[in-house]
PyMOL Python script that loads the backbone (N, CA, C, O; Angstrom):
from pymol import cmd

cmd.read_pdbstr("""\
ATOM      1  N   UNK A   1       1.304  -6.021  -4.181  1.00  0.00           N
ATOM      2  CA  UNK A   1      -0.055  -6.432  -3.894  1.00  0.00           C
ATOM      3  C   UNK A   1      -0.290  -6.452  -2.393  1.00  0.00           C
ATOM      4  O   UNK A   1      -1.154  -5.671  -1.995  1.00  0.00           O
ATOM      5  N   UNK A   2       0.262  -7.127  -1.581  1.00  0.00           N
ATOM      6  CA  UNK A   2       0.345  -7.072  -0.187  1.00  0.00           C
ATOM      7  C   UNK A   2      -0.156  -8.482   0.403  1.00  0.00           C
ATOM      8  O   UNK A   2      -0.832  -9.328  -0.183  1.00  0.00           O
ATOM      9  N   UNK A   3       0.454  -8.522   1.984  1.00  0.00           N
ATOM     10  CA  UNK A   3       0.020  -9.768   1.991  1.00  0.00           C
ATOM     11  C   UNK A   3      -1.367 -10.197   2.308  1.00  0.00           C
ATOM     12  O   UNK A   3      -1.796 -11.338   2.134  1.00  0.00           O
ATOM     13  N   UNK A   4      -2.179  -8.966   2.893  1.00  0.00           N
ATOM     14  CA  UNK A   4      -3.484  -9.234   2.647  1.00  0.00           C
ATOM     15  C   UNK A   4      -4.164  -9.447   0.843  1.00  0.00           C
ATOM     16  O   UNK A   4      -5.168 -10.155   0.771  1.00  0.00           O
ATOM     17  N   UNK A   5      -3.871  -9.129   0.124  1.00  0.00           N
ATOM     18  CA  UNK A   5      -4.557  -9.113  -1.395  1.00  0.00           C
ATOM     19  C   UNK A   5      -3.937 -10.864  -1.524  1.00  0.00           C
ATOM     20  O   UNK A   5      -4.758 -11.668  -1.082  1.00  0.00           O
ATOM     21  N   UNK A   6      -2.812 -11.406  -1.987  1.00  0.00           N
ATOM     22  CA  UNK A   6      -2.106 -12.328  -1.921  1.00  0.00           C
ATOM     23  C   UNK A   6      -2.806 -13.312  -1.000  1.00  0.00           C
ATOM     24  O   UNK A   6      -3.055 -14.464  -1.354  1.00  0.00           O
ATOM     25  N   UNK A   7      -3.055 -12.917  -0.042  1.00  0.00           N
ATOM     26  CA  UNK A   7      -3.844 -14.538   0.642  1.00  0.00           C
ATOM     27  C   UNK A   7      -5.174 -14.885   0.681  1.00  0.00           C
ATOM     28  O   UNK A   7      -5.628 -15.913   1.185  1.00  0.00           O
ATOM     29  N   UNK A   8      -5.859 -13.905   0.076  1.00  0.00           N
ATOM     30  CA  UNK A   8      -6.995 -13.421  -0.411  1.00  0.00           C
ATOM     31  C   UNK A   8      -7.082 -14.377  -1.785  1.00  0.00           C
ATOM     32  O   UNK A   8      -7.875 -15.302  -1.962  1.00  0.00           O
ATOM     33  N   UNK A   9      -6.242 -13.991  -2.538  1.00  0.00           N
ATOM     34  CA  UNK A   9      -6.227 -14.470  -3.808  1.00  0.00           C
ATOM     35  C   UNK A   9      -5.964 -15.958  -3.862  1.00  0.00           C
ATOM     36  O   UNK A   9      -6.589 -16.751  -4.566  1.00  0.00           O
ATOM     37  N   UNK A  10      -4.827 -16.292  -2.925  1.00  0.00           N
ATOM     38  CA  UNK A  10      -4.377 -17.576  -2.985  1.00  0.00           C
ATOM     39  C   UNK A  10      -5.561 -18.662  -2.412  1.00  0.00           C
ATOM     40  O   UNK A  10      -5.880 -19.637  -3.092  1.00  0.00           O
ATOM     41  N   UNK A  11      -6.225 -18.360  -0.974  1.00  0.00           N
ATOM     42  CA  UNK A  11      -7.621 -18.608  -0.763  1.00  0.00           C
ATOM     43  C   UNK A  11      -8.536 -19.431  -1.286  1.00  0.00           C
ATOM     44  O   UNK A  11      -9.121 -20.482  -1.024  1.00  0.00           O
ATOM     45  N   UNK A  12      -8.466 -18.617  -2.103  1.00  0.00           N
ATOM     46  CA  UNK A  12      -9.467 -18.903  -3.404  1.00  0.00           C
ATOM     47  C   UNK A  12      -9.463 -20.155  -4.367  1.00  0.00           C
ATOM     48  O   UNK A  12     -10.422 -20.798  -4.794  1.00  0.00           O
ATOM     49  N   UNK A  13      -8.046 -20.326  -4.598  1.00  0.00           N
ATOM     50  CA  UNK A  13      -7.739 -21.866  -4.827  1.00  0.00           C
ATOM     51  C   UNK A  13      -7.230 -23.038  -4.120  1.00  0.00           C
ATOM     52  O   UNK A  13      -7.440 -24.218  -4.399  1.00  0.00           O
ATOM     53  N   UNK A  14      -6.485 -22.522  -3.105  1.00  0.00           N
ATOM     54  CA  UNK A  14      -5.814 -23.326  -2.254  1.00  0.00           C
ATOM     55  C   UNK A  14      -5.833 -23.278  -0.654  1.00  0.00           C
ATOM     56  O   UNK A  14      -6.020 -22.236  -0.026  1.00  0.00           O
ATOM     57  N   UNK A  15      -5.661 -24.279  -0.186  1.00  0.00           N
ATOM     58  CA  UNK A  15      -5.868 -24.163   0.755  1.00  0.00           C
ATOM     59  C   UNK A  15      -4.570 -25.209   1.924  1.00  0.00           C
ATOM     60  O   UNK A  15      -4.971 -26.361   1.762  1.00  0.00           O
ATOM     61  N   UNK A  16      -3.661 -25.262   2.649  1.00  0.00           N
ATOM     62  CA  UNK A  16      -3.714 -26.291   3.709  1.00  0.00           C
ATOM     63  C   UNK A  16      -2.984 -25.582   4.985  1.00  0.00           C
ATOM     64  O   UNK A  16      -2.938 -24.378   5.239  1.00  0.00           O
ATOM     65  N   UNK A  17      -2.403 -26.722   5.746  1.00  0.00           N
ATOM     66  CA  UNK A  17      -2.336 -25.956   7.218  1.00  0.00           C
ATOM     67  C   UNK A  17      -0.954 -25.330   7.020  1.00  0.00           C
ATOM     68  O   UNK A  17       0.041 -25.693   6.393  1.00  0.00           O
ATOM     69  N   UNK A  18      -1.241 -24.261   7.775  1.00  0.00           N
ATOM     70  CA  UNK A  18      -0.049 -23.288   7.899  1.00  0.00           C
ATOM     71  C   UNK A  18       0.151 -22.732   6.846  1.00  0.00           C
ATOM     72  O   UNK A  18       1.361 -22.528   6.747  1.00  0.00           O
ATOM     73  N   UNK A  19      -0.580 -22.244   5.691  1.00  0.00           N
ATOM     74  CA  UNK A  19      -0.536 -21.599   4.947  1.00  0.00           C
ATOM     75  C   UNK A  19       0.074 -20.259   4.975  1.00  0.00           C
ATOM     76  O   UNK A  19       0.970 -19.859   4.231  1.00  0.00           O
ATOM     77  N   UNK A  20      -0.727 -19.380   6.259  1.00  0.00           N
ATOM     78  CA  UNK A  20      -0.855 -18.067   6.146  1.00  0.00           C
ATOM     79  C   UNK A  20       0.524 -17.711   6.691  1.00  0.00           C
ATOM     80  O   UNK A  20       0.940 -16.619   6.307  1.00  0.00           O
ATOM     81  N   UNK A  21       1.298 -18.384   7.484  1.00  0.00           N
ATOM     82  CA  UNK A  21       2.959 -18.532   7.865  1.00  0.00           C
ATOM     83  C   UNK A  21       3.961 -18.876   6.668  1.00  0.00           C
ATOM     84  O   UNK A  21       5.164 -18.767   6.903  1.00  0.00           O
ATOM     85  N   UNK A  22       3.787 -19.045   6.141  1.00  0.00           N
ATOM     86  CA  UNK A  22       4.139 -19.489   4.387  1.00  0.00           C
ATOM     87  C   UNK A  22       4.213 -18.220   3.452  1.00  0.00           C
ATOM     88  O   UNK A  22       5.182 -17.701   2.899  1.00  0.00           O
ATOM     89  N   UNK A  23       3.119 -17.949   3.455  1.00  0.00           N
ATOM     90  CA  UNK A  23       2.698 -16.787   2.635  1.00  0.00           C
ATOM     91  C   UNK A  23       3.821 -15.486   3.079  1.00  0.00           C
ATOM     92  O   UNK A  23       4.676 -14.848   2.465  1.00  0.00           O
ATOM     93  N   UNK A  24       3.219 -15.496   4.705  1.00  0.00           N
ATOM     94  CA  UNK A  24       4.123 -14.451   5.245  1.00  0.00           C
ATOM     95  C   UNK A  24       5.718 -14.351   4.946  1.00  0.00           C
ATOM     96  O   UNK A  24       6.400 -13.387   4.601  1.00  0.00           O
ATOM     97  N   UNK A  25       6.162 -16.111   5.286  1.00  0.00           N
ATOM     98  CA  UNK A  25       7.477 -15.911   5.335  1.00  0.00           C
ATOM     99  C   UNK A  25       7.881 -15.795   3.548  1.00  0.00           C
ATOM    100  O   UNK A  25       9.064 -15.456   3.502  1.00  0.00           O
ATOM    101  N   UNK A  26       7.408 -15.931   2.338  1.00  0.00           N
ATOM    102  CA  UNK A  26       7.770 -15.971   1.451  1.00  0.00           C
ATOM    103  C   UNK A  26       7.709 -14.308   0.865  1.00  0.00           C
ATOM    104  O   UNK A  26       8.572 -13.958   0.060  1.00  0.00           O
ATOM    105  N   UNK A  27       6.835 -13.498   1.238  1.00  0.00           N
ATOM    106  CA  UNK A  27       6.675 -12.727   1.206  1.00  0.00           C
ATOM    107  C   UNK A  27       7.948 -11.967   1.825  1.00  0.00           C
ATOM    108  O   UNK A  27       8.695 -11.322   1.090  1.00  0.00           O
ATOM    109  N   UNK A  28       8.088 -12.035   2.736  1.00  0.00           N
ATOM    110  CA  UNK A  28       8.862 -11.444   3.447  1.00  0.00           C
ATOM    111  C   UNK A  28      10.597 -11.410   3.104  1.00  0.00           C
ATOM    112  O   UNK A  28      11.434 -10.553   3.385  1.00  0.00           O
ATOM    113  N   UNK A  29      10.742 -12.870   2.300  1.00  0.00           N
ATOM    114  CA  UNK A  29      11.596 -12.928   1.638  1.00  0.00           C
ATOM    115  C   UNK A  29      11.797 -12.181   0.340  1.00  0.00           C
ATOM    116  O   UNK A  29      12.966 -11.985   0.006  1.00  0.00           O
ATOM    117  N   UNK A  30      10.933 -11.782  -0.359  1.00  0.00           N
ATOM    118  CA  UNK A  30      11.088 -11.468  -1.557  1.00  0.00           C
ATOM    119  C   UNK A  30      11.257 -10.094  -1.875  1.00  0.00           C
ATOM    120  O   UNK A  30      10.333  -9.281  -1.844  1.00  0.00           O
ATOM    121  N   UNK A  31      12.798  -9.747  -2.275  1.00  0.00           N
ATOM    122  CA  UNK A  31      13.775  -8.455  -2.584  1.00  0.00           C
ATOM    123  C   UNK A  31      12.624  -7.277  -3.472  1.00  0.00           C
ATOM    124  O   UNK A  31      12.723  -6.062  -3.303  1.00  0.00           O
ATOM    125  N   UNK A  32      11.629  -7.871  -4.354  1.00  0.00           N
ATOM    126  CA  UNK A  32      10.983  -7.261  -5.073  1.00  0.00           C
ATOM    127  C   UNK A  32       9.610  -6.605  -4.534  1.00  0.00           C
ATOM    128  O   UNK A  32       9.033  -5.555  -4.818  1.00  0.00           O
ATOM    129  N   UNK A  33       9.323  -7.675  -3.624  1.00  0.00           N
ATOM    130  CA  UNK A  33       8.100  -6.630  -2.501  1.00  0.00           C
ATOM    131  C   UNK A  33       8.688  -5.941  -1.475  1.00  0.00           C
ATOM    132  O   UNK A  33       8.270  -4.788  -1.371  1.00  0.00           O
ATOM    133  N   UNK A  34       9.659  -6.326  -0.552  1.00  0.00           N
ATOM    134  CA  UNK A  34      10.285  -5.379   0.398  1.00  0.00           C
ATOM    135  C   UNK A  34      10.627  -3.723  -0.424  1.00  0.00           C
ATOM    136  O   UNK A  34      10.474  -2.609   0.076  1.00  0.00           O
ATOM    137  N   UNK A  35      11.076  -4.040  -1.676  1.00  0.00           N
ATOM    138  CA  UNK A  35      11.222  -2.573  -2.093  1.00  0.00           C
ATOM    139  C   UNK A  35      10.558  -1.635  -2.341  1.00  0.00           C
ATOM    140  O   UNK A  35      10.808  -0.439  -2.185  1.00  0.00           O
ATOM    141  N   UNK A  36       9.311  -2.345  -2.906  1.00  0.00           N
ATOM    142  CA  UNK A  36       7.764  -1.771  -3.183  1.00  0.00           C
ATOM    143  C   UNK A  36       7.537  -1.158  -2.201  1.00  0.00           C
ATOM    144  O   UNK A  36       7.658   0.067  -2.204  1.00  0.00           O
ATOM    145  N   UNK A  37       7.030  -2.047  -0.766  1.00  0.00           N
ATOM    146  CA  UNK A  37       7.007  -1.280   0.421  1.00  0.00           C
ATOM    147  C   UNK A  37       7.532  -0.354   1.019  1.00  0.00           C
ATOM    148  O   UNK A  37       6.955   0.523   1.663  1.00  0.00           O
ATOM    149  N   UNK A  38       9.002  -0.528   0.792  1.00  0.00           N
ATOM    150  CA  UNK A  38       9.486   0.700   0.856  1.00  0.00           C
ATOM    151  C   UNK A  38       9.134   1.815   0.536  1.00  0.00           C
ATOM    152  O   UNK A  38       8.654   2.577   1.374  1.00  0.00           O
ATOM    153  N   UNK A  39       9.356   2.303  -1.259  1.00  0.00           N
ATOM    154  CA  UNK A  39       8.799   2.850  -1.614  1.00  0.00           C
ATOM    155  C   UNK A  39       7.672   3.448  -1.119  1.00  0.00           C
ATOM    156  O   UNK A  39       7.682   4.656  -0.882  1.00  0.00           O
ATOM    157  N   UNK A  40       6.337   2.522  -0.858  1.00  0.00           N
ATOM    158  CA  UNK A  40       4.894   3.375  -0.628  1.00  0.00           C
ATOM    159  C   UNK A  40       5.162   3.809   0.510  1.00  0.00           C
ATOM    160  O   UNK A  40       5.042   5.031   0.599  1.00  0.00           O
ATOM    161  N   UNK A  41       5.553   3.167   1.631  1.00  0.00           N
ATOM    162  CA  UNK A  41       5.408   3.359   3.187  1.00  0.00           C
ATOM    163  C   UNK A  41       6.153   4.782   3.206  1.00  0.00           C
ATOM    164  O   UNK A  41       5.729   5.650   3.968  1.00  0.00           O
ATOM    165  N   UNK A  42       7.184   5.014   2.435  1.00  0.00           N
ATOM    166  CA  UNK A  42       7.946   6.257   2.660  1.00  0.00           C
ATOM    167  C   UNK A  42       7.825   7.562   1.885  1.00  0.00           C
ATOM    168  O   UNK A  42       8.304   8.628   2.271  1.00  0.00           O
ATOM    169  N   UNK A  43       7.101   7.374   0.691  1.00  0.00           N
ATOM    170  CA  UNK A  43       6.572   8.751   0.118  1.00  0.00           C
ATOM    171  C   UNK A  43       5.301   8.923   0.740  1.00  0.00           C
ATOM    172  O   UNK A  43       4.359   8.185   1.028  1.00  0.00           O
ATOM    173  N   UNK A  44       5.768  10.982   0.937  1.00  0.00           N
ATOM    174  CA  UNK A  44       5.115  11.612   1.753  1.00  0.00           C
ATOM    175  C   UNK A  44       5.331  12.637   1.308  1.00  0.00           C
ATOM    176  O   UNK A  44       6.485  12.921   0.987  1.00  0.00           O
ATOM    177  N   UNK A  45       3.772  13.976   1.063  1.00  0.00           N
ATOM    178  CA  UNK A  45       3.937  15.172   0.458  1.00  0.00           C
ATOM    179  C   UNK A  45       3.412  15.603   1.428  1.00  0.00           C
ATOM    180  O   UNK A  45       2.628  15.053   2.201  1.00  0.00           O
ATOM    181  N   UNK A  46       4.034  17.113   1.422  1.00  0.00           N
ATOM    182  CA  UNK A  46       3.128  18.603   2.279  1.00  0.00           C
ATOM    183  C   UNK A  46       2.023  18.593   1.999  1.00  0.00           C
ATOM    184  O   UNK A  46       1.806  18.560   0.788  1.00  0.00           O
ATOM    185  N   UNK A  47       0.832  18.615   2.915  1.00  0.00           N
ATOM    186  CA  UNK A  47      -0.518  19.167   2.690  1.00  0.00           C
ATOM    187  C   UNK A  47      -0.387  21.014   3.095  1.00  0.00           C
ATOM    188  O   UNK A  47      -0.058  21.605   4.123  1.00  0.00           O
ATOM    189  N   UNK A  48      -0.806  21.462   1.782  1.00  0.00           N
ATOM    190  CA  UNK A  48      -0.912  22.841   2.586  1.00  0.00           C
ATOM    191  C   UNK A  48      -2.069  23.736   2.265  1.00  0.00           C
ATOM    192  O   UNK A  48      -2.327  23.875   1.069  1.00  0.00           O
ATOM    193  N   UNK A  49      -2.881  24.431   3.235  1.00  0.00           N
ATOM    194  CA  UNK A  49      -4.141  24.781   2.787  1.00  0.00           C
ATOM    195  C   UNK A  49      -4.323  25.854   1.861  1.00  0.00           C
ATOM    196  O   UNK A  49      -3.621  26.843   1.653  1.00  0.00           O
ATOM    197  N   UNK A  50      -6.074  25.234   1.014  1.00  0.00           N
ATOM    198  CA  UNK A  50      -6.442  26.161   0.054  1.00  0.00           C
ATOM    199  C   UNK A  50      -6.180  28.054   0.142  1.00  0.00           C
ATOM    200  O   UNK A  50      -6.609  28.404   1.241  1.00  0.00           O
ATOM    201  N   UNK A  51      -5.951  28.574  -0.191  1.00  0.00           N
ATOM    202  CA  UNK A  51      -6.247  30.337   0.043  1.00  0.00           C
ATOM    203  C   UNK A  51      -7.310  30.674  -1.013  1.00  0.00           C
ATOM    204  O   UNK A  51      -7.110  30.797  -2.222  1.00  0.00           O
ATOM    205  N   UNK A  52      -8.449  30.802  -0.369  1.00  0.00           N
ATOM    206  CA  UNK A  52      -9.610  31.386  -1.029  1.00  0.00           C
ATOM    207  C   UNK A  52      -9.627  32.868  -1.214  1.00  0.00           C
ATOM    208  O   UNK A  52      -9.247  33.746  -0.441  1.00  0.00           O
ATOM    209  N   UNK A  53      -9.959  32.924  -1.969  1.00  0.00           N
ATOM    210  CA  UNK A  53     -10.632  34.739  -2.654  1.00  0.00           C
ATOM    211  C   UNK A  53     -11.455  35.137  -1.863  1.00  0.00           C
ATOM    212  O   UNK A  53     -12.557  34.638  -1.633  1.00  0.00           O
ATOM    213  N   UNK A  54     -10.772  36.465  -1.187  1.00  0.00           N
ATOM    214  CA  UNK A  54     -11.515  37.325  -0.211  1.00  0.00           C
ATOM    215  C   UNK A  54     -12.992  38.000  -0.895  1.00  0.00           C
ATOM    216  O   UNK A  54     -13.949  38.345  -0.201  1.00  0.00           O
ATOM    217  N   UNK A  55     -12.946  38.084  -2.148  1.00  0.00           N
ATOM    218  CA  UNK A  55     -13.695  39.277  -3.043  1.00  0.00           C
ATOM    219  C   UNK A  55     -14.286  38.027  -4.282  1.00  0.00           C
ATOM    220  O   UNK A  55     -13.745  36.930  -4.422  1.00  0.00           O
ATOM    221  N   UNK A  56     -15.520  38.520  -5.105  1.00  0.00           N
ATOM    222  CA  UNK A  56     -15.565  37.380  -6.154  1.00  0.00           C
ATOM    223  C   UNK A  56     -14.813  37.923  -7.002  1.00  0.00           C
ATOM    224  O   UNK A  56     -14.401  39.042  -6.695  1.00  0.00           O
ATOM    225  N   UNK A  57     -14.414  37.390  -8.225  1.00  0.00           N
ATOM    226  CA  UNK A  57     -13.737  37.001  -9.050  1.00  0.00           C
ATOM    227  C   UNK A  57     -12.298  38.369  -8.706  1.00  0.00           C
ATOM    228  O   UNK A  57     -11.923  39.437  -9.190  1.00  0.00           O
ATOM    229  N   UNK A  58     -12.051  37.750  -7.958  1.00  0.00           N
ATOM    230  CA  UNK A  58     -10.401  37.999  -7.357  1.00  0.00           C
ATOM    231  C   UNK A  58      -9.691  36.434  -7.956  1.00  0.00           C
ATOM    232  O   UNK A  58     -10.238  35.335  -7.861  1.00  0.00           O
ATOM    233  N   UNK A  59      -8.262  36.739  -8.612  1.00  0.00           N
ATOM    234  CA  UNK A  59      -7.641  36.163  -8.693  1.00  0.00           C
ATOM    235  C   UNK A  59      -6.656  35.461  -7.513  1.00  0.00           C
ATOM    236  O   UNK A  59      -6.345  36.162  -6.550  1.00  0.00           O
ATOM    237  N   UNK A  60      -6.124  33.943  -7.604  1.00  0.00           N
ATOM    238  CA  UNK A  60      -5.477  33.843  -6.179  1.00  0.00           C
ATOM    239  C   UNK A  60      -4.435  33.687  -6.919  1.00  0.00           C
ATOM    240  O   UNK A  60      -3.330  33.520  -6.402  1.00  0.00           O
TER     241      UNK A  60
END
""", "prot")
cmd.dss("prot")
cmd.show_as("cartoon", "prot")
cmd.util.cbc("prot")
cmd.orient("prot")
């Protein structure tokens, strides 16, 4: 979810001081979101451009 969605959410019901240091550090602890992140932050595909049809109904 992230820790913006998560404090967003939490927000919403709760509230006291030093929350958002809390959030962070619990977050930060937890083996099951660090991996997630992993995950997204590191998949990465080739963009490679379209090749359009010189002629109409040319096959590419």
């Amino acid at each position: 979810m992230g820790k913006t969605k998560t404090k967003r959410l939490l927000r919403r019901h709760f509230w006291f001081p030093s929350m958002n240091d809390l959030i962070d550090k619990e977050i930060d602890k937890c083996s099951a979101c660090s991996v997630n992140d992993k995950i997204i932050k590191t998949f990465k595909t080739t963009i490679e451009p379209i090749q359009y049809p010189k002629d109409l109904w040319e096959l590419i």
